[in-house]
N, CA, C and O atoms as a printed pandas DataFrame, in Angstrom:
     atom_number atom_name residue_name chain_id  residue_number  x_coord  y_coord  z_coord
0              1         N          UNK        A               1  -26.617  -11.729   15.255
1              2        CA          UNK        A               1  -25.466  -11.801   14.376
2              3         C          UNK        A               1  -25.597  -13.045   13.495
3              4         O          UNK        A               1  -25.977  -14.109   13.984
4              5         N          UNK        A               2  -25.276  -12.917   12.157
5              6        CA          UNK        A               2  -25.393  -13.914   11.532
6              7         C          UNK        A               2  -23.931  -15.032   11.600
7              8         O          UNK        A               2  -22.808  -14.767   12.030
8              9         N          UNK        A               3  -24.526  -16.525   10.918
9             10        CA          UNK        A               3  -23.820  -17.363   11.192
10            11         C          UNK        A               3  -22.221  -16.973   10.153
11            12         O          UNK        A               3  -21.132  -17.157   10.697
12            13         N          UNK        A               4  -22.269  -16.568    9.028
13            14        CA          UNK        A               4  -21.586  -16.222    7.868
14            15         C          UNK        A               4  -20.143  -15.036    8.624
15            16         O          UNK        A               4  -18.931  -14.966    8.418
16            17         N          UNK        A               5  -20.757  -14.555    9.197
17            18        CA          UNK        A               5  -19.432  -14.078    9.591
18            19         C          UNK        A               5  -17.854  -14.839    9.783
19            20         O          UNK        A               5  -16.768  -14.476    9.329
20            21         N          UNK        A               6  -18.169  -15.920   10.560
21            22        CA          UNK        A               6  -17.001  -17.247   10.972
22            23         C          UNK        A               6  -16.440  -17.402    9.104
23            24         O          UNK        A               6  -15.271  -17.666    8.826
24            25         N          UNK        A               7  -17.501  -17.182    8.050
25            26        CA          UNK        A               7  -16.910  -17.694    7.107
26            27         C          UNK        A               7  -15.981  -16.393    6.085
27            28         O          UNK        A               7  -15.314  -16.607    5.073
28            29         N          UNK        A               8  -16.210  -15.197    6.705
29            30        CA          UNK        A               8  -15.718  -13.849    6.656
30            31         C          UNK        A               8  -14.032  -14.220    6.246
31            32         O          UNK        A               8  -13.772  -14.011    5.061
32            33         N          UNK        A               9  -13.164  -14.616    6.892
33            34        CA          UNK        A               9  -12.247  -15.200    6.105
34            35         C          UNK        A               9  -11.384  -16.141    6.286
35            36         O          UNK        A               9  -10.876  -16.674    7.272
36            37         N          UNK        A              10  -11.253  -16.324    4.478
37            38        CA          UNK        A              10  -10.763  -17.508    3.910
38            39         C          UNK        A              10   -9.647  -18.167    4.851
39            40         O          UNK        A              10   -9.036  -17.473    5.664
40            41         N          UNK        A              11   -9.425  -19.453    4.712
41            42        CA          UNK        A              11   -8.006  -20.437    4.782
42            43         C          UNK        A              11   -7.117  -19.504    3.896
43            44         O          UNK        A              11   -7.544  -18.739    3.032
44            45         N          UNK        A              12   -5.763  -19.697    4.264
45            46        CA          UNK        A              12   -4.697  -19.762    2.920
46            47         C          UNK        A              12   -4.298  -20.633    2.534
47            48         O          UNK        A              12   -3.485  -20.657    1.610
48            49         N          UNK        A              13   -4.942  -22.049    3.378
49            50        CA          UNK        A              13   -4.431  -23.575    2.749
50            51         C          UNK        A              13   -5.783  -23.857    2.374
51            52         O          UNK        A              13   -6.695  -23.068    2.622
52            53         N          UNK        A              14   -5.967  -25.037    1.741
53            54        CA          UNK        A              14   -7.004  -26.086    1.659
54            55         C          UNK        A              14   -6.510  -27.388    1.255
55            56         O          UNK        A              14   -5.394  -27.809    0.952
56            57         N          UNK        A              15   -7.780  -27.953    1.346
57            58        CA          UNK        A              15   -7.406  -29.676    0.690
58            59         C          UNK        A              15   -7.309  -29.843   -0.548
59            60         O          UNK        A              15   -6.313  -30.421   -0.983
60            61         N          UNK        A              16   -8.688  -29.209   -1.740
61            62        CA          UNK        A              16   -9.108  -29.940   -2.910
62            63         C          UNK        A              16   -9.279  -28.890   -3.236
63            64         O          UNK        A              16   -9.423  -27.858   -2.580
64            65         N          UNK        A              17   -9.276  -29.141   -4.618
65            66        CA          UNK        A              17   -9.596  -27.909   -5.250
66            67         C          UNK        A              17  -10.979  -27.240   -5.193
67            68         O          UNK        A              17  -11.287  -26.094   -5.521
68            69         N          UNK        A              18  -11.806  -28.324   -4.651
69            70        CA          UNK        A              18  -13.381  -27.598   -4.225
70            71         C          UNK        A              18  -13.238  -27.349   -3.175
71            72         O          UNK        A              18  -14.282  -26.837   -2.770
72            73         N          UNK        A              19  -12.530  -27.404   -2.430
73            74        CA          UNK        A              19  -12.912  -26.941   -0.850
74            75         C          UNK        A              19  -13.357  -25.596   -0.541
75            76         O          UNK        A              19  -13.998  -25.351    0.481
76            77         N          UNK        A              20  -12.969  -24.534   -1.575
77            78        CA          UNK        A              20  -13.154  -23.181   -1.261
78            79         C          UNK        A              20  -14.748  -23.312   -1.836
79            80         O          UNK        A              20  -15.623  -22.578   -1.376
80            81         N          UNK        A              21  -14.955  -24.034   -2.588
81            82        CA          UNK        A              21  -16.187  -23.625   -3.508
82            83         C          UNK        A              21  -17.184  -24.172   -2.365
83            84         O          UNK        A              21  -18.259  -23.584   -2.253
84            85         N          UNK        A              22  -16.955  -25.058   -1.667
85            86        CA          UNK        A              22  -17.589  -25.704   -0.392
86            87         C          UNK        A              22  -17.949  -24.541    0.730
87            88         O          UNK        A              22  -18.983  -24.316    1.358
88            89         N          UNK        A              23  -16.705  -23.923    0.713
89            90        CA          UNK        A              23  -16.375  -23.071    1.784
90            91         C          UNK        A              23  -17.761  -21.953    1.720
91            92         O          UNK        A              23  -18.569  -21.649    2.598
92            93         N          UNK        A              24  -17.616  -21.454    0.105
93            94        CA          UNK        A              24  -18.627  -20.149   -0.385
94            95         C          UNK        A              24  -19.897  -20.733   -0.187
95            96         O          UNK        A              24  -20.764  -19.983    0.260
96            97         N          UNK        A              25  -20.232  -22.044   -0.450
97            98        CA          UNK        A              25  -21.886  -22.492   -0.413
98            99         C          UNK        A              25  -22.233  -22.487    0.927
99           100         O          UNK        A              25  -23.316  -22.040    1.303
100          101         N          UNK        A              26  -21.145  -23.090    1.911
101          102        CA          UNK        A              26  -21.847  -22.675    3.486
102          103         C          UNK        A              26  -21.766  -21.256    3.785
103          104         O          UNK        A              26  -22.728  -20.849    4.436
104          105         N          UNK        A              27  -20.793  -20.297    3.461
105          106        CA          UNK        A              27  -21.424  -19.252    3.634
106          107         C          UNK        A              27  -22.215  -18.255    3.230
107          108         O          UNK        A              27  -22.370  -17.201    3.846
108          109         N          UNK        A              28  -22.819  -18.601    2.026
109          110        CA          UNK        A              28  -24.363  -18.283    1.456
110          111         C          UNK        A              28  -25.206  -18.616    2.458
111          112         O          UNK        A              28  -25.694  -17.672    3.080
112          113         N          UNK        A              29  -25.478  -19.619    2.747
113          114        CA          UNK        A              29  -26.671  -20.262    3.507
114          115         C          UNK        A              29  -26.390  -20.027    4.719
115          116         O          UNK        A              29  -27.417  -19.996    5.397
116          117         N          UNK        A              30  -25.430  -19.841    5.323
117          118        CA          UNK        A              30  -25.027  -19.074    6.279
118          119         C          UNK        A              30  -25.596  -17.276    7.095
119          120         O          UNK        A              30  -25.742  -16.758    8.202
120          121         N          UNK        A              31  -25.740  -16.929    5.539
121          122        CA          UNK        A              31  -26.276  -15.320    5.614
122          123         C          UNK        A              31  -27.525  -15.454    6.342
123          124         O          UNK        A              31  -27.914  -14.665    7.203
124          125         N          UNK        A              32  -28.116  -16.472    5.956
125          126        CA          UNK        A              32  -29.741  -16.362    6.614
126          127         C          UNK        A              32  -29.919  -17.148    8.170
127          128         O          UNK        A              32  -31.026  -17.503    8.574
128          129         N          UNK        A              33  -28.969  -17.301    8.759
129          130        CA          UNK        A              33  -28.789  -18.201    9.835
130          131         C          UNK        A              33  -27.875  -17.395   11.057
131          132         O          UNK        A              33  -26.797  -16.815   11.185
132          133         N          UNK        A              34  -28.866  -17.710   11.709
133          134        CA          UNK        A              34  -27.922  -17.207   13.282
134          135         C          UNK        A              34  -27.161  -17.823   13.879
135          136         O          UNK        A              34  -27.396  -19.031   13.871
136          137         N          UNK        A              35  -26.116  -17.440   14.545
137          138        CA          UNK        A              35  -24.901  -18.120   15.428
138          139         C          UNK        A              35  -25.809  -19.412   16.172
139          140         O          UNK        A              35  -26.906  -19.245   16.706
140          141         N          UNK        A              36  -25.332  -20.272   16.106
141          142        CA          UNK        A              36  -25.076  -21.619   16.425
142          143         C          UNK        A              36  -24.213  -22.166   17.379
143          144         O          UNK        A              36  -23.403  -21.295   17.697
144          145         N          UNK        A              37  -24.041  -23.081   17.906
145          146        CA          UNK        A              37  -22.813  -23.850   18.845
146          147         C          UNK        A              37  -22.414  -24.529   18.351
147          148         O          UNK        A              37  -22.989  -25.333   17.616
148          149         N          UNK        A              38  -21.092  -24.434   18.619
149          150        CA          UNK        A              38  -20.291  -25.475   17.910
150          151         C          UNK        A              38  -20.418  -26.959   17.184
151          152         O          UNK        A              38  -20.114  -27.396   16.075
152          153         N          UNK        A              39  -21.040  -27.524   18.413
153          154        CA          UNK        A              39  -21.577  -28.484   17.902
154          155         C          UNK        A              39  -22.210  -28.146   16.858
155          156         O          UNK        A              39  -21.708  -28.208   15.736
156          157         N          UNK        A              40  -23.707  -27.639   17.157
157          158        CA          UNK        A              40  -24.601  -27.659   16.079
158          159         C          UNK        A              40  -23.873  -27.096   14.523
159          160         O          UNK        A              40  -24.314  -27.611   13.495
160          161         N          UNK        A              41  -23.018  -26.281   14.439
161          162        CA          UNK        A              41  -22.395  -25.887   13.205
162          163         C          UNK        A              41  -21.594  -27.181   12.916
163          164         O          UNK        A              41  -21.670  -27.389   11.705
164          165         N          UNK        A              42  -20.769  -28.250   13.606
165          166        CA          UNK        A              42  -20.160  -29.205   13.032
166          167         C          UNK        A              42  -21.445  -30.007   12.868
167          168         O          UNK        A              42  -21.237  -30.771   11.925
168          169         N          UNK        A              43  -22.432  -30.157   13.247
169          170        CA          UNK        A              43  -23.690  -31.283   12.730
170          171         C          UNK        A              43  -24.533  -30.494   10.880
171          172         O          UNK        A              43  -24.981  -30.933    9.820
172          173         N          UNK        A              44  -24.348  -29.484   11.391
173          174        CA          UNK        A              44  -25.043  -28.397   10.254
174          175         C          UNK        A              44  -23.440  -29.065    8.911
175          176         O          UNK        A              44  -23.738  -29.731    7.919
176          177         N          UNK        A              45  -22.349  -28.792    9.139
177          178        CA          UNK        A              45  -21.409  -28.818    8.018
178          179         C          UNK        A              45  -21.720  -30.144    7.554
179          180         O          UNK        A              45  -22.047  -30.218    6.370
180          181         N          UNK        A              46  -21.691  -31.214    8.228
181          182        CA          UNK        A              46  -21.985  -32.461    7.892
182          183         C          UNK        A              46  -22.976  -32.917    7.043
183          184         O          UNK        A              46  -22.821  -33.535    5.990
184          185         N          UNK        A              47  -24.329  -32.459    7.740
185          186        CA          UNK        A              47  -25.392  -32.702    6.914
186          187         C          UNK        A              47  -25.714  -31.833    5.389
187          188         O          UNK        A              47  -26.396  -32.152    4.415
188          189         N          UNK        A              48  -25.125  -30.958    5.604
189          190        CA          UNK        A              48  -24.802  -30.205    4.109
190          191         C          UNK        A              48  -24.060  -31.043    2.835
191          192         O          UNK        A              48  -24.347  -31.328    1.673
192          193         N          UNK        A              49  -22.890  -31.269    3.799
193          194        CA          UNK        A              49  -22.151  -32.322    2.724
194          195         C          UNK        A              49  -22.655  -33.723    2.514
195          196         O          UNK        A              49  -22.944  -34.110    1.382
196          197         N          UNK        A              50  -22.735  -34.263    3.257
197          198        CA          UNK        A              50  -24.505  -35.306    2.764
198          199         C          UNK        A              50  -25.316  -35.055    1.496
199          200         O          UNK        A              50  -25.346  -35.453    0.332
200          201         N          UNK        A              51  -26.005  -34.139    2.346
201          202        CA          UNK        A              51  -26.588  -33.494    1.169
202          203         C          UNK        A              51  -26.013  -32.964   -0.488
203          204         O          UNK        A              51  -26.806  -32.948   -1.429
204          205         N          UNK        A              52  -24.923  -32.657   -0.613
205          206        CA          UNK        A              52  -24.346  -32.836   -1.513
206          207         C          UNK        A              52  -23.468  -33.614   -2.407
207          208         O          UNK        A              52  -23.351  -33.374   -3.609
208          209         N          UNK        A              53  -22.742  -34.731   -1.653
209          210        CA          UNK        A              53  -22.246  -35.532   -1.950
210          211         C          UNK        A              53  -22.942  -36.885   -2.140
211          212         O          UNK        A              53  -22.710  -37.614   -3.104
212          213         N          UNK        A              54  -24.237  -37.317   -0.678
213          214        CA          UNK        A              54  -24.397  -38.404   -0.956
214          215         C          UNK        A              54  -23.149  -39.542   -0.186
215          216         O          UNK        A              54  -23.242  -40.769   -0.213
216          217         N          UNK        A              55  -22.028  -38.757    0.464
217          218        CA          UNK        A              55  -21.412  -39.120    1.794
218          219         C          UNK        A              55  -21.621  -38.784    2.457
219          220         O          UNK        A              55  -22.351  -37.794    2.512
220          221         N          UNK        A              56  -20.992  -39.532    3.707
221          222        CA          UNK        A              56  -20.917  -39.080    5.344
222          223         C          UNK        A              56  -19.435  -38.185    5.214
223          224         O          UNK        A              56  -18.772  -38.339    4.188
224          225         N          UNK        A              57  -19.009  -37.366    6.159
225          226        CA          UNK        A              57  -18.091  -36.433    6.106
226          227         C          UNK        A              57  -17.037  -36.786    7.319
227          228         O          UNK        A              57  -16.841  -36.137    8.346
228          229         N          UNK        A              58  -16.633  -37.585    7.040
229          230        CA          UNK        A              58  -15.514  -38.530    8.126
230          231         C          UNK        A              58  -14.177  -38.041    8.138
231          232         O          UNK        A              58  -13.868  -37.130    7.370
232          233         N          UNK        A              59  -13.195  -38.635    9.065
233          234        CA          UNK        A              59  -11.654  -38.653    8.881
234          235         C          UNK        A              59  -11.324  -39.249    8.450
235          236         O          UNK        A              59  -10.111  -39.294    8.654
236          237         N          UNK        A              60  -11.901  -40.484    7.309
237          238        CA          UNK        A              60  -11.269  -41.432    7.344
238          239         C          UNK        A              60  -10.135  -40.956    6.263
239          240         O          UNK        A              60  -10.656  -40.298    5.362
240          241         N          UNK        A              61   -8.638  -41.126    6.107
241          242        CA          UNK        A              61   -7.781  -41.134    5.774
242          243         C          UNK        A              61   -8.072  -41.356    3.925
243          244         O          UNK        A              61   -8.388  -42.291    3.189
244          245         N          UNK        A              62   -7.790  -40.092    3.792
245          246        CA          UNK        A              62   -7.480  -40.530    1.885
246          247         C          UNK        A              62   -9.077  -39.814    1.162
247          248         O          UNK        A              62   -9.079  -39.237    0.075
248          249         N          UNK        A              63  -10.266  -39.996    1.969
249          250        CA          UNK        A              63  -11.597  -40.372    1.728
250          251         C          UNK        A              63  -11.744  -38.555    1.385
251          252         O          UNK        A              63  -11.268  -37.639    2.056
252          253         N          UNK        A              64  -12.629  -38.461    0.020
253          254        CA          UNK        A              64  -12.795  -37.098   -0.311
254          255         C          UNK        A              64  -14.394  -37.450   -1.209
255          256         O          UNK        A              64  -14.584  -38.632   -1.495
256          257         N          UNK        A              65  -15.501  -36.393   -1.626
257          258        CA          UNK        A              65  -16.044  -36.733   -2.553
258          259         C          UNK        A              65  -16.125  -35.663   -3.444
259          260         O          UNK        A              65  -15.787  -34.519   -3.141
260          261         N          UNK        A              66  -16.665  -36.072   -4.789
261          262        CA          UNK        A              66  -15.986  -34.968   -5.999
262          263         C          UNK        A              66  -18.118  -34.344   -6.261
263          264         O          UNK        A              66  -19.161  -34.669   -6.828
264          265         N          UNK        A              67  -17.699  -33.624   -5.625
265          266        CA          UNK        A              67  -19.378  -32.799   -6.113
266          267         C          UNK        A              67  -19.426  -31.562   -7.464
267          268         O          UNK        A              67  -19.125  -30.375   -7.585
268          269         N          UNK        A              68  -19.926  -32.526   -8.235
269          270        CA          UNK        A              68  -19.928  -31.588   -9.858
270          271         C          UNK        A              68  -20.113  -30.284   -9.441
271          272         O          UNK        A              68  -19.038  -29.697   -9.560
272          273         N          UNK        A              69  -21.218  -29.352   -8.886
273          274        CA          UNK        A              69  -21.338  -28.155   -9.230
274          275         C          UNK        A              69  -19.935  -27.385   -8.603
275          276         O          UNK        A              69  -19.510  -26.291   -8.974
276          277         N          UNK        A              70  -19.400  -28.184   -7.651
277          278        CA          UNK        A              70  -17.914  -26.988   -7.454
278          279         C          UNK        A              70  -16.599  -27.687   -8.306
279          280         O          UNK        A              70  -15.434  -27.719   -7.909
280          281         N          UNK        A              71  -17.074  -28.177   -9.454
281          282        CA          UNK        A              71  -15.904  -28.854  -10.437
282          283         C          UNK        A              71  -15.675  -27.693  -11.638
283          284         O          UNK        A              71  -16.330  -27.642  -12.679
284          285         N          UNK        A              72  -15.027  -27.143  -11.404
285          286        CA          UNK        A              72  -14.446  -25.714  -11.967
286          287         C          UNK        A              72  -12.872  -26.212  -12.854
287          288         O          UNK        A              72  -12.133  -25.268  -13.132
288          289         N          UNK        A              73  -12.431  -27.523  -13.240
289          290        CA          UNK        A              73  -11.366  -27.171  -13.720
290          291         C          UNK        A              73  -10.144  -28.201  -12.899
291          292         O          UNK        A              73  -10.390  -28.654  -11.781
292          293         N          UNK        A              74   -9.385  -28.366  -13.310
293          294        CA          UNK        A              74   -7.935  -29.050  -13.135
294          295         C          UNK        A              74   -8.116  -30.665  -12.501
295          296         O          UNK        A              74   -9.020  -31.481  -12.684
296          297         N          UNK        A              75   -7.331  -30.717  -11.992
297          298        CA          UNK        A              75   -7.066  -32.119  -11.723
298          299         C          UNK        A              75   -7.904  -32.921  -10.450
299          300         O          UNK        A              75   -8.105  -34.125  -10.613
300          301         N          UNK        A              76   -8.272  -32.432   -9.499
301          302        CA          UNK        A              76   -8.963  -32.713   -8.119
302          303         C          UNK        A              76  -10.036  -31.441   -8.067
303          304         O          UNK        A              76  -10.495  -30.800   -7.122
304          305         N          UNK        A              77  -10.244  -31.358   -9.604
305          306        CA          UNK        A              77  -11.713  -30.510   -9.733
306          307         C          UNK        A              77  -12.584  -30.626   -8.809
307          308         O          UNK        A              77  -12.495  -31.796   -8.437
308          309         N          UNK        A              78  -13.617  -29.947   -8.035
309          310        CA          UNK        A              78  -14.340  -30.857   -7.279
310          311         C          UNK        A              78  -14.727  -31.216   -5.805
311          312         O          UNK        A              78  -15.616  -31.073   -4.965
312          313         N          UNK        A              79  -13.481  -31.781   -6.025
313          314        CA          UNK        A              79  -13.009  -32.523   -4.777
314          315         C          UNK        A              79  -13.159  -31.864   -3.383
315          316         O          UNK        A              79  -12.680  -30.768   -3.093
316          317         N          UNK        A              80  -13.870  -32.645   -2.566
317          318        CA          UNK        A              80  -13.572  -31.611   -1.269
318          319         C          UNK        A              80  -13.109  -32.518   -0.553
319          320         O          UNK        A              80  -13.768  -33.558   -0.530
320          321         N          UNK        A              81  -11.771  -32.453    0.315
321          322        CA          UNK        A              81  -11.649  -33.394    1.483
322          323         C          UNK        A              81  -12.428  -33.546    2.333
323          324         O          UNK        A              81  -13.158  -32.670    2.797
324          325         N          UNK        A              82  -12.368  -34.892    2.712
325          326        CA          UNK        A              82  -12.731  -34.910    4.025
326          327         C          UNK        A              82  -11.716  -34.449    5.470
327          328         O          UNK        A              82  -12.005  -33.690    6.395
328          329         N          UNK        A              83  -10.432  -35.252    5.215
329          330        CA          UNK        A              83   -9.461  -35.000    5.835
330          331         C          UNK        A              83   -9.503  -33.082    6.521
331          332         O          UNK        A              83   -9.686  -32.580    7.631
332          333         N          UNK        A              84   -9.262  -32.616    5.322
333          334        CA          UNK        A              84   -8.913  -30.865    5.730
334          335         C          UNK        A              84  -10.150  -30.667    6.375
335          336         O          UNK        A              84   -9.922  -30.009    7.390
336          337         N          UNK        A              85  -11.729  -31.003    6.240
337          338        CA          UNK        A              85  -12.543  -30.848    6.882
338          339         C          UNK        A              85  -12.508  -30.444    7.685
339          340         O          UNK        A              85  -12.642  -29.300    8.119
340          341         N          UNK        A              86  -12.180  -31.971    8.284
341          342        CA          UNK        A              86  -12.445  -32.429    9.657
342          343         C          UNK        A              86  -10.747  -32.076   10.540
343          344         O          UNK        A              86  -10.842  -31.925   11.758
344          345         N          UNK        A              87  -10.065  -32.022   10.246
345          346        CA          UNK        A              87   -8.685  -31.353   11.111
346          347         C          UNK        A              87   -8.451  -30.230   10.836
347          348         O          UNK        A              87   -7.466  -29.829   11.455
348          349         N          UNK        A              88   -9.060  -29.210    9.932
349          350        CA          UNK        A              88   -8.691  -27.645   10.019
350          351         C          UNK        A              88   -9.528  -27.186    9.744
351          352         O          UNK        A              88   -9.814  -26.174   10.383
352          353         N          UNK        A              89  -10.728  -27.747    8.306
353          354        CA          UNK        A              89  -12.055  -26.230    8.192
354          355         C          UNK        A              89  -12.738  -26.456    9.694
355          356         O          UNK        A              89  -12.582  -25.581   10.545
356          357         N          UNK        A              90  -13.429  -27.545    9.963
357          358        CA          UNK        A              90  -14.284  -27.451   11.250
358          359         C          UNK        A              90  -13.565  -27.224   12.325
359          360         O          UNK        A              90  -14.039  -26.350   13.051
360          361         N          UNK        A              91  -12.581  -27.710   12.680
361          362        CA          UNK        A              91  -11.674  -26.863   14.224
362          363         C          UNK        A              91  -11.825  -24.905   13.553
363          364         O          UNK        A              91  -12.415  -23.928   14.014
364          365         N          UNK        A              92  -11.212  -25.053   12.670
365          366        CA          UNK        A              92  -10.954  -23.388   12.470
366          367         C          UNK        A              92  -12.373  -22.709   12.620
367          368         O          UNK        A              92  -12.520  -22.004   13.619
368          369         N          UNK        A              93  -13.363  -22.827   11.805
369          370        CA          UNK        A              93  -14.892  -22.768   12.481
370          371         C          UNK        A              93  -15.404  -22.517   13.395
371          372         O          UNK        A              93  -15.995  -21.478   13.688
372          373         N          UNK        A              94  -15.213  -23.649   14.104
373          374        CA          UNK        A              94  -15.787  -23.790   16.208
374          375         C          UNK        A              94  -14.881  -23.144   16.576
375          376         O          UNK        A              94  -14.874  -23.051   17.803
376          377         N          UNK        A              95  -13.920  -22.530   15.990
377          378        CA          UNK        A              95  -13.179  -22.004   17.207
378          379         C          UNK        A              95  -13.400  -20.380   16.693
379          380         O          UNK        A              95  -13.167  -19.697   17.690
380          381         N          UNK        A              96  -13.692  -19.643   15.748
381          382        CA          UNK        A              96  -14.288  -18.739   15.288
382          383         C          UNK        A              96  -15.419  -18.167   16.223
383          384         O          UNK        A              96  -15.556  -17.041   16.702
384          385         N          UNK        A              97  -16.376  -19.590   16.353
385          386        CA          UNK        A              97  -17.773  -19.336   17.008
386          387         C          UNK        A              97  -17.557  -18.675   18.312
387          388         O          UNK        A              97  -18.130  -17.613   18.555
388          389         N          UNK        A              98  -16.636  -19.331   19.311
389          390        CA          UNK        A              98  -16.157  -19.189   20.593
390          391         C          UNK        A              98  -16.219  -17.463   20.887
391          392         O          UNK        A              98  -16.652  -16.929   21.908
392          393         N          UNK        A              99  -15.594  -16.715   19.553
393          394        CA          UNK        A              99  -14.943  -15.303   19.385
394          395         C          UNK        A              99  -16.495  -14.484   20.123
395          396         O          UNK        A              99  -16.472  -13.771   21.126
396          397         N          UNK        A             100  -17.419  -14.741   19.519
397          398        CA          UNK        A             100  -19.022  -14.210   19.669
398          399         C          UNK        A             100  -20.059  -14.561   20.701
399          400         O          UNK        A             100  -21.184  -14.065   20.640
């Protein structure tokens, strides 16, 4: 079973206005990848956003980075939290995985 399923569906909240666009790039790369453990999918989300930002992907309070290719428009173009990350995309995620 592939990893992309967990990303099968959307939040109805998010943080930033990139967060969804975040959301779609892990589950592209997702298609070609098999189920994982939790862990390893919260080490995998991390190092992605690294990789794109050029941050670490923390809680720290307030802390977001603005990655051009998901800057589509308005005010927090961009933007992906860290915050929503790390207290609802990755809990909502690992706990997806559990289902399989």
């Amino acid at each position: 079973m592939k990893l992309s399923i967990i990303f099968e569906e959307k939040p109805k909240r998010w943080g930033f206005r990139g967060d969804p666009y975040f959301w779609d790039y892990l589950k592209e790369l997702a298609e070609n990848m098999e189920l994982i453990s939790p862990d390893e999918l919260e080490d995998w989300i991390k190092k992605e956003y690294l990789s794109l930002s050029g941050k670490a992907l923390t809680d720290t309070y307030n802390d977001f980075a603005v990655i051009k290719q998901f800057a589509h428009g308005g005010m927090s173009s961009g933007g992906v939290d860290n915050k929503w990350w790390m207290e609802e995309g990755i809990p909502l995620l690992k706990s997806r995985l559990t289902t399989f």
